[in-house]
C-alpha positions as CSV (number, residue, x, y, z in Angstrom):
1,X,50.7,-10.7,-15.1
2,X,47.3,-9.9,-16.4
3,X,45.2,-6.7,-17.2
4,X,42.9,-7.8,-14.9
5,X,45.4,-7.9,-12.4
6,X,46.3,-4.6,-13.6
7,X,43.2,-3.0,-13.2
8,X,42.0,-4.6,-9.8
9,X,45.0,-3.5,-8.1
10,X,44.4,-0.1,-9.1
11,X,47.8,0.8,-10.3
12,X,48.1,0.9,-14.0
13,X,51.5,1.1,-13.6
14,X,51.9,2.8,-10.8
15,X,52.3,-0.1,-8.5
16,X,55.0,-1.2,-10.5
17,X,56.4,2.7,-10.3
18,X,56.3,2.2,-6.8
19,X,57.9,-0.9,-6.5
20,X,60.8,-0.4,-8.4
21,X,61.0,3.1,-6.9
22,X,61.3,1.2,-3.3
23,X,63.9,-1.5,-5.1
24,X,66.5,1.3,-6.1
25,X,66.1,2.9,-2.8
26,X,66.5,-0.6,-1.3
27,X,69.7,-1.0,-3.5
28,X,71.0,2.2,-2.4
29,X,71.0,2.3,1.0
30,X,71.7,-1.6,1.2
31,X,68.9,-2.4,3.4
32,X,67.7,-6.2,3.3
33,X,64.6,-7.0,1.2
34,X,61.8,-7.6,4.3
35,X,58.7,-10.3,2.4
36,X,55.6,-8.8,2.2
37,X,54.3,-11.2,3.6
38,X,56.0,-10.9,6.9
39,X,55.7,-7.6,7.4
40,X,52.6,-5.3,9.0
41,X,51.0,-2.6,7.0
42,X,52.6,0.9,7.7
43,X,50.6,3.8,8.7
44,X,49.1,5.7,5.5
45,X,49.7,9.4,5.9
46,X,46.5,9.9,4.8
47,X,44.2,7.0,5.1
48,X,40.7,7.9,3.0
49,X,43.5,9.3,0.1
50,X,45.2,5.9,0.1
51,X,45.3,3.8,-3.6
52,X,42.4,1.5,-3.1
53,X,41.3,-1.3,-5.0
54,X,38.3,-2.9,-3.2
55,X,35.1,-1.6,-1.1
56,X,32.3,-3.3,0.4
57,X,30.1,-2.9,3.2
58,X,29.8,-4.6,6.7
59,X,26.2,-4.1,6.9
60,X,26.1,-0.1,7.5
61,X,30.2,0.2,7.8
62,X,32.4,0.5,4.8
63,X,35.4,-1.7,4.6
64,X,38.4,-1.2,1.7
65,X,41.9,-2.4,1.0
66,X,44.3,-1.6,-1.4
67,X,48.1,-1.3,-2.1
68,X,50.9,-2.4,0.3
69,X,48.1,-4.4,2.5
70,X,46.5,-1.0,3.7
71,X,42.7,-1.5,5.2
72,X,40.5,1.8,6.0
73,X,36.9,1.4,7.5
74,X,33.6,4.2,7.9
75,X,31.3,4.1,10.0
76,X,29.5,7.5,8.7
77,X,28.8,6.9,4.8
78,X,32.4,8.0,3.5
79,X,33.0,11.2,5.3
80,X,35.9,10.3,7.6
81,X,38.2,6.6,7.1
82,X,40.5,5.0,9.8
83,X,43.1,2.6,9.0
84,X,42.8,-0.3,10.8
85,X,45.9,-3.0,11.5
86,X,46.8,-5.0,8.6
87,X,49.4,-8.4,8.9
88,X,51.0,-8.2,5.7
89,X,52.1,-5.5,2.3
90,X,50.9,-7.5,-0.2
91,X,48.9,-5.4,-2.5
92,X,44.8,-6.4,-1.9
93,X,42.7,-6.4,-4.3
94,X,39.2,-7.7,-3.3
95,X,37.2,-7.9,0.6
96,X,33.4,-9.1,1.0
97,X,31.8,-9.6,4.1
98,X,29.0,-12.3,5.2
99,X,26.9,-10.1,7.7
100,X,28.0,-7.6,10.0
101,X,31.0,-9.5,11.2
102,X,32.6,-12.2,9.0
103,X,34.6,-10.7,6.5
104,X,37.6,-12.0,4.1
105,X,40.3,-9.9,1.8
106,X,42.6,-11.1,-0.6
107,X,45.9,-9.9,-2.7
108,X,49.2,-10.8,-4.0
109,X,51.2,-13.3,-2.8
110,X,48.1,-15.6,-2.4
111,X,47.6,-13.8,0.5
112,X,43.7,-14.0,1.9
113,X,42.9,-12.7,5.3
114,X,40.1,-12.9,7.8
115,X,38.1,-10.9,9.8
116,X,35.3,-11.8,12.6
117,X,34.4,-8.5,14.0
118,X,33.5,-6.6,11.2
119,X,36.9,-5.5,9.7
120,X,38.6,-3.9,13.2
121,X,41.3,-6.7,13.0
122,X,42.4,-9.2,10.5
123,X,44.3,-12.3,10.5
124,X,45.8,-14.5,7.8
125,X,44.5,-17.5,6.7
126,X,46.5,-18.2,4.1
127,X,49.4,-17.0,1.7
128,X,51.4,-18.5,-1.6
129,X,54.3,-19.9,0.8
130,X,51.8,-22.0,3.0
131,X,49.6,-22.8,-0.2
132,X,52.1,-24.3,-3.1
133,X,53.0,-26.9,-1.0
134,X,49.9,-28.2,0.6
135,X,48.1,-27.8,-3.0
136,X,50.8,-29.4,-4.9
137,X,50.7,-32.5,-2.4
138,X,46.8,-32.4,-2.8
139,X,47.0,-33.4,-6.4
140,X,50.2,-36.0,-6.2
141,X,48.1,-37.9,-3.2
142,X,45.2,-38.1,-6.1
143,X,47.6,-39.1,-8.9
144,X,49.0,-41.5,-6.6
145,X,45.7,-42.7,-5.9
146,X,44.8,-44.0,-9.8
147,X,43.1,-40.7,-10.4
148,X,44.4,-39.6,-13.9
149,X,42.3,-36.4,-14.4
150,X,44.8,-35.2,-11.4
151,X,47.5,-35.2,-13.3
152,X,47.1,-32.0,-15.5
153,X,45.6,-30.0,-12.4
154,X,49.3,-31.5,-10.9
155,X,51.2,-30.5,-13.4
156,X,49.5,-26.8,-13.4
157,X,49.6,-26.1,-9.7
158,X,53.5,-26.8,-9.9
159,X,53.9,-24.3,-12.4
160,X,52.2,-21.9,-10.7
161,X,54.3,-23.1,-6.9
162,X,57.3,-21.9,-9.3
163,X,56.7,-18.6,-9.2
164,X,56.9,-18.8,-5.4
165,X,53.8,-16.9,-3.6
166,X,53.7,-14.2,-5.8
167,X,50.5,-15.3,-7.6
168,X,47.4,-13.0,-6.7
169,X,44.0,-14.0,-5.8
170,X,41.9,-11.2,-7.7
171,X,38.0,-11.8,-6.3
172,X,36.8,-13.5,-3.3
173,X,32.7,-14.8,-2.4
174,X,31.2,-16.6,0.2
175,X,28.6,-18.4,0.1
176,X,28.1,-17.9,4.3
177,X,29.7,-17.8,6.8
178,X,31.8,-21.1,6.2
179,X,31.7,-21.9,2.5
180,X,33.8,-20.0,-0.1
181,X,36.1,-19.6,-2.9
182,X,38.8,-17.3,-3.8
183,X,40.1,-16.9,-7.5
184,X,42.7,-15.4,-9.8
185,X,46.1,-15.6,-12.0
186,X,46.7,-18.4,-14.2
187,X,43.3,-20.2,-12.7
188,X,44.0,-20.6,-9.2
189,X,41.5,-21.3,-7.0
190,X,41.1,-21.8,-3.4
191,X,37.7,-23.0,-1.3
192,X,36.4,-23.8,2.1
193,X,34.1,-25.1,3.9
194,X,35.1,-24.2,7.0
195,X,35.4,-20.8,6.9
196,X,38.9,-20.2,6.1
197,X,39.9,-22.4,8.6
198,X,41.5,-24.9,5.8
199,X,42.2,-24.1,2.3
200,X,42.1,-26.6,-0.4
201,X,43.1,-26.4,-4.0
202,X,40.2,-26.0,-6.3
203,X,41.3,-26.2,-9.7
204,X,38.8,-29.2,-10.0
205,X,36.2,-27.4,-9.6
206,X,36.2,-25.1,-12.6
207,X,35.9,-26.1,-16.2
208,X,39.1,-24.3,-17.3
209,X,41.5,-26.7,-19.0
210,X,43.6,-23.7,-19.9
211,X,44.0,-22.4,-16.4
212,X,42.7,-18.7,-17.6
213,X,42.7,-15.6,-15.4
214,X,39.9,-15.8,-13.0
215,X,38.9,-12.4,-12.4
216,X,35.3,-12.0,-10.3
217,X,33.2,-14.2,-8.9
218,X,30.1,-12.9,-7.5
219,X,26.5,-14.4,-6.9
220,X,23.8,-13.4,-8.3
221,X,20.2,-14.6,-8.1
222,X,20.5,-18.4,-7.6
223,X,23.6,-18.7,-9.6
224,X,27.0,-18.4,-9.0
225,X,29.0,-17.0,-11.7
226,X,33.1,-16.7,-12.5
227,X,33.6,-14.2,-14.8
228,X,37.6,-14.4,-16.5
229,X,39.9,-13.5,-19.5
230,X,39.2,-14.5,-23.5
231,X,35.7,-14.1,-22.6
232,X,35.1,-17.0,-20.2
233,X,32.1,-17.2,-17.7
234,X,31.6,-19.9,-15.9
235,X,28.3,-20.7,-14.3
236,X,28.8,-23.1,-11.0
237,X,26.1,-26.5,-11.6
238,X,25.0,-27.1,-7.8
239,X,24.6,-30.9,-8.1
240,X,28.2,-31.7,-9.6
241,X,29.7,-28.5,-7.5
242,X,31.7,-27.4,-10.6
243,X,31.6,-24.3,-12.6
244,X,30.3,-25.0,-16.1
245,X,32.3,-23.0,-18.8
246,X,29.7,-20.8,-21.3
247,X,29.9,-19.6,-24.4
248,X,29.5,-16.0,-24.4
249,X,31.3,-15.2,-28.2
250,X,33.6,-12.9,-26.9
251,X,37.6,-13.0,-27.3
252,X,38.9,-10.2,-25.1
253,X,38.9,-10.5,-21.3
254,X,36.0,-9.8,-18.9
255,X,37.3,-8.5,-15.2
256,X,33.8,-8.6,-14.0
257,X,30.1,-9.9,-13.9
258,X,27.1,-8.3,-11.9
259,X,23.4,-7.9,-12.5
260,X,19.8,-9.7,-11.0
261,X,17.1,-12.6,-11.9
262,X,16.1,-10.6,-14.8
263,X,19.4,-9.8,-16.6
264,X,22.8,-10.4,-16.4
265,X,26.1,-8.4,-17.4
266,X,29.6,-9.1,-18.2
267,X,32.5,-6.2,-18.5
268,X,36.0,-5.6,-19.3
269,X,38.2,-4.3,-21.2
270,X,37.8,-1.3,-23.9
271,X,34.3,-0.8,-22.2
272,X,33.1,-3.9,-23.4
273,X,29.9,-5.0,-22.3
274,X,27.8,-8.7,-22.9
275,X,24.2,-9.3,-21.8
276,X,22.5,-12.3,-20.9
277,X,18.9,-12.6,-20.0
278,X,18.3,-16.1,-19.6
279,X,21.0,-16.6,-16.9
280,X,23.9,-16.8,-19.1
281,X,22.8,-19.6,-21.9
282,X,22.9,-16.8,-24.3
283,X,24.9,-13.7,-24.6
284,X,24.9,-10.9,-26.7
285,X,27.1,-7.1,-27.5
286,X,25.5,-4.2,-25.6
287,X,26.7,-0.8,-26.4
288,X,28.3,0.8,-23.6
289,X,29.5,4.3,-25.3
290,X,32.8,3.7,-23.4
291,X,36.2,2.3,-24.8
292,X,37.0,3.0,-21.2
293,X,37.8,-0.5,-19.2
294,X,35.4,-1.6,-16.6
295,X,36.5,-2.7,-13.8
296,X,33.4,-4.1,-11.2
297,X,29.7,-3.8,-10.3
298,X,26.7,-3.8,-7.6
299,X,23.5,-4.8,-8.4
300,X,21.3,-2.9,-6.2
301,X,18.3,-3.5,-4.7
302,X,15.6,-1.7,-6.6
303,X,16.9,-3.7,-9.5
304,X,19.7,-1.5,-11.0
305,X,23.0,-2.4,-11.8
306,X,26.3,0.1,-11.5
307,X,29.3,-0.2,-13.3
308,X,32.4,1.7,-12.5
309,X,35.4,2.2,-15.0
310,X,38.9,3.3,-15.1
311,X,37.9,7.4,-16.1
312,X,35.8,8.1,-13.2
313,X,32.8,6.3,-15.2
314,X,29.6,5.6,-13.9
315,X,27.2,3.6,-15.6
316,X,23.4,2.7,-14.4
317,X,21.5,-0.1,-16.2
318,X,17.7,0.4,-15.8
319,X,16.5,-2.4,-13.8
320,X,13.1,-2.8,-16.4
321,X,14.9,-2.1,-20.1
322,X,18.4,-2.6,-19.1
323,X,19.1,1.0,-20.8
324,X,22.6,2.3,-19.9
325,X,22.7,5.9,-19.0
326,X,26.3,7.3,-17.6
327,X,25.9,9.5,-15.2
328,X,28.9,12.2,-13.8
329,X,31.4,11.5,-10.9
330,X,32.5,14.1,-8.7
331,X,35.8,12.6,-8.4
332,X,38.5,12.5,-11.6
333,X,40.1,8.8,-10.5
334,X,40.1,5.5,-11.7
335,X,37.7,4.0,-10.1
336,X,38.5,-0.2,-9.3
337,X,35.7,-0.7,-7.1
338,X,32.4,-0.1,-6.3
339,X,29.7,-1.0,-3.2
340,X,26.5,0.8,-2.2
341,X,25.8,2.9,0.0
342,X,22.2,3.9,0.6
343,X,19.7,4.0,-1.9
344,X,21.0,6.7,-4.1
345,X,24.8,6.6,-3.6
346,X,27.7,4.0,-4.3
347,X,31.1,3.8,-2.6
348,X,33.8,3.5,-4.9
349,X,37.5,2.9,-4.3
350,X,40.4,3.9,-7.0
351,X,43.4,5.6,-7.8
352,X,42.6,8.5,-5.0
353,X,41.1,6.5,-2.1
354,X,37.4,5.6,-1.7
355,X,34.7,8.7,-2.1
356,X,30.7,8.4,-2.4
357,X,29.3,9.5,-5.3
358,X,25.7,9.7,-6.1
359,X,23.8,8.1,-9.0
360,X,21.1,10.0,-9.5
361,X,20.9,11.5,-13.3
362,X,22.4,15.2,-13.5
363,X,19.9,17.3,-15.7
């Protein structure tokens, strides 16, 4: 399993903790094992205080998920949560919403679920059980077919069917409201064009001969970008509708990519930082002042860019000289994922739940 995976799922360990806390007790008491995946989330005892790995926003609500397929929502900037009905336990680690309404999350178990009203109810479009078969026969059809640059994409997608449905999708984007990809472990990929309606393999699409971990994928000014471990970004070329690999001369892994027109940033591990400003052709070592990992982004809309880390870390790019100044958080979590919320304030999920903090410079 990756860092990456790691980090956006907002355990460091402890969802393992948990997990082989719940095996023993399992053991003990003899109970059968119940899938993940066909089991409902269960009430959180207390919903905003929940381990949560991703937040966005559903035009003025906030929407998050996090471990054991729990899914809060606010409608008043942050100070109360609800939990809202979940269909499975896999672990989320990533939501974004198209609009008000259309909204997809996605975890563990290649699980990616779907909402249409704005994150009150979800249903699954997709999980690993459904998706190693289908994907598998997807790439024998095109062997059998004559079509020998299949056969690797074959050979990789039944690998990755061997280690049953566990495989996590870390990062999910859509394009609208029917066109999108998911992303994660050992270079899976999934896309649409239908909304979620059908899922097809997508290992074609990326230039990734070495199946790496791919850990965001996010938008950002007319590009598309996939950001992933040993330093790859990929940058998606409209006209052949496959993401280009670039060279960004980094070894170590990059769990995500944010930033605006003007100037881009990539960010991972030991607070590790790489800055393009001509869209990604170039890259170069920006000091962040952090050996703290960073974990996502938001670019917001006067131009600045956030980025959250794993000690409660804030950091605010200025939108003209892409300075970084680190600014305090209130809260001492790990924080997984960020989103704004108004012009001054991010939501960011962690270790603790999902709290707003401000980014305005303390003096």
């Amino acid at each position: 399993m990756s860092i990456r995976t790691l980090q956006r799922a907002a355990v460091a360990g402890l969802a393992f903790a948990c997990a082989s806390t719940l095996c023993t007790a399992a053991e003990t008491s003899n109970r059968s094992f119940i899938d993940p995946l066909d089991a409902p989330a269960t009430l959180a005892a207390v919903p905003a205080r929940a381990p949560m790995t991703a937040v966005a926003h559903a035009a003025s609500r906030l929407v998050a998920v996090g471990q054991r397929g729990v899914i809060v929502m606010s409608d008043d900037h942050g100070r109360t949560w609800k939990q809202v009905p979940s269909p499975v336990q896999s672990d989320l680690t990533a939501v974004t919403f198209v609009g008000a309404s259309q909204g997809w999350a996605v975890g563990h178990d290649g699980v990616i679920l779907h909402t249409s009203d704005g994150g009150e109810t979800w249903v699954k479009q997709l999980d690993g059980r459904e998706a190693n078969p289908r994907f598998v026969a997807h790439y024998q059809a095109a062997v059998a077919a004559g079509d020998a640059s299949a056969k690797p994409l074959l050979e990789q997608e039944e690998r990755n069917a061997k280690a049953g449905a566990s495989l996590p999708y870390l990062d999910v984007w859509f394009e609208n409201a029917q066109h999108g990809y998911a992303v994660g472990s050992f270079g899976i990929v999934a896309v649409t064009t239908d909304g979620g309606k059908t899922w097809l393999p997508g290992l074609a699409n990326v230039d990734n001969p070495d199946f790496l971990n791919l850990n965001a994928i996010r938008r950002i000014g007319d590009n598309v970008f996939i950001a992933g471990e040993r330093g790859t970004v990929f940058r998606l070329d409209r006209a052949s509708g496959r993401f280009m690999r670039l060279n960004s001369g980094y070894a170590g892994s990059f769990f995500g990519i944010a930033g605006n027109d003007a100037r881009l940033y990539a960010f991972g591990l030991r607070g590790t930082i790489y800055e393009s400003v001509d869209h990604g052709d170039t890259w170069r070592q920006v000091q962040s002042a952090t050996d703290s990992s960073l974990n996502d982004a938001i670019a917001l809309a006067d131009g600045r860019v956030v980025i959250c880390g794993s000690r409660a870390l804030l950091l605010v790019a200025d939108p003209v000289s892409g300075e970084l100044h680190r600014v305090s958080a209130d809260t001492p979590m790990m924080f997984t994922g960020i989103t704004t919320d108004g012009s001054d304030h991010v939501a960011v999920s962690g270790s603790g739940g999902v709290m707003i903090e401000s980014i305005v410079a303390r003096h």
